[in-house]
C-alpha positions in Angstrom: 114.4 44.2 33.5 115.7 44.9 29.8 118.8 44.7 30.5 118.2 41.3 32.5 116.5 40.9 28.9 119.3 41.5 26.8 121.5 39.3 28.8 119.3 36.3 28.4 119.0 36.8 24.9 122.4 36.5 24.2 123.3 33.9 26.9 120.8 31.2 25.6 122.3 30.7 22.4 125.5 31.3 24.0 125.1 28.3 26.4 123.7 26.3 23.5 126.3 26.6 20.8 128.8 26.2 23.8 127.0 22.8 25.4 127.1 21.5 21.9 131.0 22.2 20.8 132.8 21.5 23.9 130.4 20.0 26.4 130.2 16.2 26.2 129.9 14.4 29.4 131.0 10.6 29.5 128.3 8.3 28.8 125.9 10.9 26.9 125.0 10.3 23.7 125.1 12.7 21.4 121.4 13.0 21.2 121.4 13.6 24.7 123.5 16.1 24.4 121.6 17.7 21.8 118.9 17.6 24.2 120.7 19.5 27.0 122.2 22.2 25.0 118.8 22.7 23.9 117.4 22.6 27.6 120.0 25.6 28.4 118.9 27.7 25.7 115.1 27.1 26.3 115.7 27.5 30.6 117.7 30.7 29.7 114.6 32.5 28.4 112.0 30.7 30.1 113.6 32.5 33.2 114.6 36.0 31.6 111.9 36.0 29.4 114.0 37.3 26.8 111.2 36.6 24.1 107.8 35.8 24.9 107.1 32.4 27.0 104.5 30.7 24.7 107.3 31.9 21.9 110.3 30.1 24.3 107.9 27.4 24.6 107.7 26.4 21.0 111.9 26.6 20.4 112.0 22.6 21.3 110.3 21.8 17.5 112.8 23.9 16.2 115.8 23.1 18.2 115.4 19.3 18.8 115.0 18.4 15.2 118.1 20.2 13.9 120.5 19.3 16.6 119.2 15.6 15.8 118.1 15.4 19.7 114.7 14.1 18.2 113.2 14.1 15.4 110.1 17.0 14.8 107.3 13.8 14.7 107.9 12.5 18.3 108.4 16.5 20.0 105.7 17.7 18.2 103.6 14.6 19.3 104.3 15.5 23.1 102.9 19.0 22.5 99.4 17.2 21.2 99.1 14.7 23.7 95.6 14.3 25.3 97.0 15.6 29.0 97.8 19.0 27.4 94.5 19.7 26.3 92.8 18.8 29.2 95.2 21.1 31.1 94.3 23.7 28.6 90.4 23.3 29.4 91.5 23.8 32.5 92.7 27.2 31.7 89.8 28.0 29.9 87.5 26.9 32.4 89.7 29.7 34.5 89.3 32.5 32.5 85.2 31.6 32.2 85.2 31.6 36.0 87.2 34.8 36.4 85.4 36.6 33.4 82.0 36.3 35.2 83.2 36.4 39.1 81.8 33.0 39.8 84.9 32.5 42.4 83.3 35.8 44.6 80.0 34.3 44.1 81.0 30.4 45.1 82.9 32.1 48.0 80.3 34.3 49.3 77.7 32.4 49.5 79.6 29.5 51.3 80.5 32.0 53.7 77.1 33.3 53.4 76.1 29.7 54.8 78.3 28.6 57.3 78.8 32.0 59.3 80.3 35.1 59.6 82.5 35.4 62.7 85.9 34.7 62.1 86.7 30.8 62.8 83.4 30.5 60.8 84.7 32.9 57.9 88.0 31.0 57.4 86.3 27.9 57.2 84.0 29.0 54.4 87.1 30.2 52.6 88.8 26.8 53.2 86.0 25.1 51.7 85.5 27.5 48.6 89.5 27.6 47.6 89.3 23.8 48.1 85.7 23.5 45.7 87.3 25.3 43.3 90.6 24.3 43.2 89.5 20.9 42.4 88.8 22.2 38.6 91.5 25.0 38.2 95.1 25.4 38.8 95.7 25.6 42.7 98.1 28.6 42.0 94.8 30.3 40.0 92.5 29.7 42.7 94.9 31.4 45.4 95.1 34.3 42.8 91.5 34.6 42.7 90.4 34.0 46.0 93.1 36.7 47.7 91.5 39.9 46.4 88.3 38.3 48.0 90.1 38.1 51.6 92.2 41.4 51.2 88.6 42.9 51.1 87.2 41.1 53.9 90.4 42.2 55.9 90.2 45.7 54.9 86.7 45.7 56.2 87.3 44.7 59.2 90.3 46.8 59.6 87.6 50.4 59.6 85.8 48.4 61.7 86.1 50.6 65.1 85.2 47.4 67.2 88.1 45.3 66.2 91.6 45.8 67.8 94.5 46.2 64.9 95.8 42.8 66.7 92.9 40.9 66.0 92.9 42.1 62.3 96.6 41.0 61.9 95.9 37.3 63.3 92.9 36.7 61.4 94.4 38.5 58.2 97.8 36.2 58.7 95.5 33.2 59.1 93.2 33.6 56.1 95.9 34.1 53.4 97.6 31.0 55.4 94.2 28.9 55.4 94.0 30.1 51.1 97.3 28.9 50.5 97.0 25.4 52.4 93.3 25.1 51.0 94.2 25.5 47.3 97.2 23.1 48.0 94.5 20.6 49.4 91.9 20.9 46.5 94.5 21.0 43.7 95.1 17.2 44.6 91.7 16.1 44.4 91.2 15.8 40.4 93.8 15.7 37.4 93.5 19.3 36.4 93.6 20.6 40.4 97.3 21.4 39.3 99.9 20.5 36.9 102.1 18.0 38.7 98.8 16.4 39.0 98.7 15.8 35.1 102.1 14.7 34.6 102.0 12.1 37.2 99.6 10.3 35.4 101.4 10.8 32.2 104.5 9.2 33.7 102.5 6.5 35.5 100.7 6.0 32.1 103.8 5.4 30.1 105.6 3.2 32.4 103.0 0.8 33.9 100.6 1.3 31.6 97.8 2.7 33.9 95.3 5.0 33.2 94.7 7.7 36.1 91.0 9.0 35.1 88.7 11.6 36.9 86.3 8.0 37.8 
């Protein structure tokens, strides 16, 4: 890992300084290819995480201003648009959710009310993941809710009267139904998931529609 580390932090810059000098595809401007260069650099560690992320994530008000790619007004404007903040609630809400197990609780007692053999059991989780999914990232809500079913599994695998086949199917089919759920819910409001939030950016900018939670 540090040496995966070290590589990236040399390789960014690297790939950057290279990209701008002898890099120049026909038909990119030079702004453009300001832009990629950049793009390399920030990619490279993003994925080795050479530096912090939220660190990596802040090199494009640094970068794109001094290679002339854009000016530091318009990037810095794209990190304060309204979308990003409302994603960032979404975070928060999250963490609230996490911090006080309201997931478990949500989960339980829908399981709680719609049954507790197994069809009855994956359902309830279905609907929970899905419920809260529609608030939180999708990916957040899988996170949270798999604990929840790795304990339901684990009970029923000291359970004396249920065969080690029937654990596997129902264990393969709840993390299954979790994943597929949280898919579901995540396109039900804006903040369900990211994509979610930069669809109705894009939509937004080029027709000029406003995708709301009404």
């Amino acid at each position: 890992m540090q040496s995966t580390r070290r590589l990236g932090l040399v390789l960014g810059p690297l790939l950057f300084i290279l990209t701008l000098l002898f890099v120049h595809p026909a038909g990119l401007s030079k702004e453009a290819n300001a832009i990629l260069a950049s793009t390399l650099w920030i990619a490279v560690w993003w994925i080795t995480e050479a530096i912090p992320i939220p660190v990596t994530s802040l090199l494009p008000i640094v970068l794109f201003p001094l290679t002339g790619g854009l000016d530091l007004q318009r990037t810095t404007a794209a990190f304060a648009h309204r979308l990003i903040f409302l994603f960032i609630g979404g975070f928060i809400i999250a963490l609230a959710i996490e911090k006080w197990n309201l997931h478990k609780r949500i989960a339980l007692n829908i399981i709680n009310f719609i049954g507790t053999n197994m069809s009855k059991i994956i359902l309830g989780f279905m609907v929970a993941t899905a419920f809260l999914s529609m608030w939180i990232s999708n990916t957040a809500t899988a996170v949270m809710m798999l604990p929840i079913g790795m304990a339901i599994i684990h009970q029923m695998n000291v359970n004396e009267h249920t065969s080690s086949e029937t654990v596997l199917f129902f264990g393969k089919a709840l993390m299954i139904s979790i994943a597929y759920s949280a898919s579901i819910g995540g396109v039900s409001t804006l903040i369900g998931t990211p994509p979610n939030l930069v669809l109705a950016g894009v939509v937004q900018k080029i027709y000029g529609v406003e995708i709301s939670f009404e």
